[in-house]
C-alpha positions, 0 to 999 in steps of 0.5 A: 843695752848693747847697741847703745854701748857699741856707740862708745869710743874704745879704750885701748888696752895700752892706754888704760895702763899707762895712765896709772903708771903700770907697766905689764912689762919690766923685770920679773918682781919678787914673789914674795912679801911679808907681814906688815905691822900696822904702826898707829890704828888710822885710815884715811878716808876721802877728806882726812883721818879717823883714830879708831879706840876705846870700842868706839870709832872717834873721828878727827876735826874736819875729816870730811867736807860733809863731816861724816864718819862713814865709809864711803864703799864703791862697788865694781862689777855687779854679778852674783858674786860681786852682789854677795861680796858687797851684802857682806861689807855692808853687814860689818859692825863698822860704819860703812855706806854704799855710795857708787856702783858700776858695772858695764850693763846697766841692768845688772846694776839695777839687779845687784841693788834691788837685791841688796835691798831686799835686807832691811838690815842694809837699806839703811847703808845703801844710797846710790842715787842715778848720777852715780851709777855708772856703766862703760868700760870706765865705769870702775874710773867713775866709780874711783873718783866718786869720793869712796874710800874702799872698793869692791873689785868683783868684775870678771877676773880679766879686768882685775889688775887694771882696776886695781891698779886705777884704786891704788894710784887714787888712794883707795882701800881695796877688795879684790875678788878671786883669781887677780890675773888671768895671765903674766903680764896681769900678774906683773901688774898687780905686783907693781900696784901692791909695792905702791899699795904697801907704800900708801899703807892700803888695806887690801883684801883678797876673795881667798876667804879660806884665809879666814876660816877658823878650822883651815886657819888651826888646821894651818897653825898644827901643820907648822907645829908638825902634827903629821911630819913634813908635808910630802904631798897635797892633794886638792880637788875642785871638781864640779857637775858643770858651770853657767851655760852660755847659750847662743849668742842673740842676734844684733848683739856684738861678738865682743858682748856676747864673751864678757857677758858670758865671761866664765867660759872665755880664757881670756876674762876667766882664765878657765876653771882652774884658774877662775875657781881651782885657784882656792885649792892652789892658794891653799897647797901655797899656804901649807908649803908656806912656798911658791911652786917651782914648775908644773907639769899636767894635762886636762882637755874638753870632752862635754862642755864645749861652750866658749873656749875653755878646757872642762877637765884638768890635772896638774902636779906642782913641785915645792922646793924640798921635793913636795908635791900638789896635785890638783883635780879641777873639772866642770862636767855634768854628772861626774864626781863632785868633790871639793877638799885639800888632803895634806899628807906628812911624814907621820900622817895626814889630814883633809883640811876645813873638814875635820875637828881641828878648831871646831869641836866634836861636830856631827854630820848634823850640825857640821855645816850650821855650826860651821857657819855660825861660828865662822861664816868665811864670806863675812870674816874677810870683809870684818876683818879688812875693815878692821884693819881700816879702822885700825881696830885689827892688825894691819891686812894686806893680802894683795901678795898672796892674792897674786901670787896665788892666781899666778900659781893658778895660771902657771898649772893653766901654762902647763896644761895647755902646753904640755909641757914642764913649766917653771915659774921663772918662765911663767911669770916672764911670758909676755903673752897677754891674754885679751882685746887690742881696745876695750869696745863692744863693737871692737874685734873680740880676741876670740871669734867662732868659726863656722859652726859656732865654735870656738878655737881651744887651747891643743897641747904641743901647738897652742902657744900658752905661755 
């Protein structure tokens, strides 16, 4: 497959951006966006408008050219993830087919489908033929164009703006999967694409399915009404036994190929763990100051997975406005502590949050997880109630300026780390260091290269530049 793919012409990093009208540079954007209130249940599909009423989806004359009332999804970057994250908007009450798929190898294509298809609940919902199935570095373009109304955006973290920024300006409904960006000028983008976005009333939803989950969504509705004081300090862990091995890279295949099919020990496509994984945690501390951090200071390093060029362990501490504090554990390390959970600790008391009672009932160890998902099943709730809104039959969702803001925080605790240093967030979102290759080829130079022994060079606090 790669030797195939390596005979394709590159695609330059700046030309891919501004064909879409997206600039990474600019002025720094706000940070903020608020709630939209949906004006008239509609949406748009590729040939014109549904009205969703009355329980039961009601299509107006001439919507389509083929007269269909379905969704049309496009599906972008088939990993695990991406697979699961389509099983689930396909498993929606609402009428939705699956009718592109694109990723860059052509094998992970043929994977996600044949286990999507494994549920005969879906099969019915699932007709992607050859022609559309697509594979390159613009496959997602291809799959834009193929006449969907909703994407799916679930390719390694790097290629997250880009992508998204090709959705909005061609109309589209989005999904993005967790993190949005793995660095500023990838922040600023999304930033860009979301004022076009809210613009084109686009519904879109971001993979932070905490946002979504009954007990986290009490638990955050009893710290606004102050059942532990004011929040003082969250504490927020992600620590992990170890990810994904890279192994060796196999001969004849190009370095560039080896990184992205390996993305999730390579900075530049994850934005390591804290970033790629850590950044529920750090959604979650912004959810609960219902604020932005103003700096970072933290340190973390490499010590037992020394695969790619990620760090394996993490510390970060975030400053609110009013004094409030986050720290946030992240570690990926075989045979350590494995441990995930958001600790809030107030004026009066504390809470771990998505845990507890709040929202669920008395639940036993026993039952907890069961019931957990019986009566909630994040995963599932996020895709219900994008196309909800989509359909007009839920209040109007666009999660895209959380999602980015989130990811930023993410990357801000990543600047701090790798740099030693106190970094604010006026500095962290201004940093005009893009993380990444010149042009989009496998046989283009990867914007990491081993030295001799096969290892990789590694961020070093105080000589690294990291932001």
């Amino acid at each position: 497959m790669h030797n195939a793919c390596q005979s394709r012409p590159a695609i330059p990093w700046q030309s891919a951006l501004r064909t879409y009208g997206m600039a990474c540079g600019g002025k720094k954007p706000s940070s903020g966006g608020g709630d939209l209130k949906r004006s008239r249940a509609h949406f748009r599909l590729a040939g014109g408008t549904v009205v969703f009423g009355a329980g039961a989806l009601q299509l107006a004359r001439g919507v389509h050219a083929a007269g269909s009332d379905v969704l049309r999804l496009g599906f972008i970057g088939c990993g695990n993830r991406g697979t699961g994250a389509c099983r689930e908007a396909l498993s929606t009450k609402y009428p939705v087919r699956l009718v592109a798929v694109g990723d860059l190898f052509a094998e992970r294509i043929e994977t996600a489908l044949k286990n999507l298809l494994k549920y005969d609940e879906l099969r019915s919902r699932i007709d992607v033929p050859p022609e559309r199935r697509f594979t390159g570095f613009d496959a997602y373009l291809k799959v834009i164009n193929a006449g969907v109304d909703l994407v799916l955006l679930t390719a390694p973290p790097h290629f997250r703006p880009m992508h998204y920024a090709a959705a909005v300006r061609a109309g589209k409904h989005a999904f993005l999967e967790k993190p949005c960006c793995v660095d500023a000028p990838g922040y600023r983008m999304l930033v860009a694409a979301n004022e076009e976005a809210k613009r084109k009333r686009l519904s879109v939803g971001v993979g932070l399915q905490r946002r979504h989950q009954a007990n986290y969504l009490e638990g955050i509705r009893r710290l606004r009404e102050k059942a532990v004081g004011e929040v003082r300090l969250v504490r927020t862990y992600f620590n992990m036994a170890g990810g994904r091995a890279a192994g060796p890279k196999p001969p004849g295949m190009s370095e560039m190929e080896y990184q992205i099919r390996h993305w999730n020990v390579f900075c530049w496509l994850c934005g390591d763990h804290l970033v790629e994984q850590a950044c529920h945690e750090i959604d979650v501390a912004n959810w609960v100051f219902d604020a932005l951090p103003l700096c970072a200071a933290g340190m973390g390093g490499r010590q037992v997975r020394t695969e790619g060029d990620i760090w394996d362990h993490h510390v970060v501490e975030f400053e609110y406005p009013g004094g409030g504090r986050h720290i946030c554990q992240a570690r990926q390390q075989p045979g350590t502590w494995t441990h995930v959970s958001e600790q809030v600790l107030g004026t009066q008391g504390g809470v771990t949050l998505g845990t507890g009672p709040w929202g669920l009932g008395e639940l036993t160890p026993r039952n907890l997880r069961a019931r957990q998902y019986r009566l909630q099943n994040p995963y599932q709730r996020e895709h219900d109630d994008l196309q909800a809104s989509i359909f007009g039959d839920g209040p109007y969702e666009f999660e895209g300026d959380y999602g980015a803001t989130s990811s930023m925080t993410a990357v801000l605790g990543r600047m701090a780390t790798y740099s030693g240093r106190r970094v604010t967030w006026e500095e962290a979102v201004a940093s005009e260091l893009r993380l990444g290759p010149q042009a989009y080829a496998f046989d283009a130079e990867a914007p990491v290269r081993p030295d001799a022994t096969g290892r990789y060079p590694t961020a070093l606090p105080g000589i690294t530049r990291a932001l």
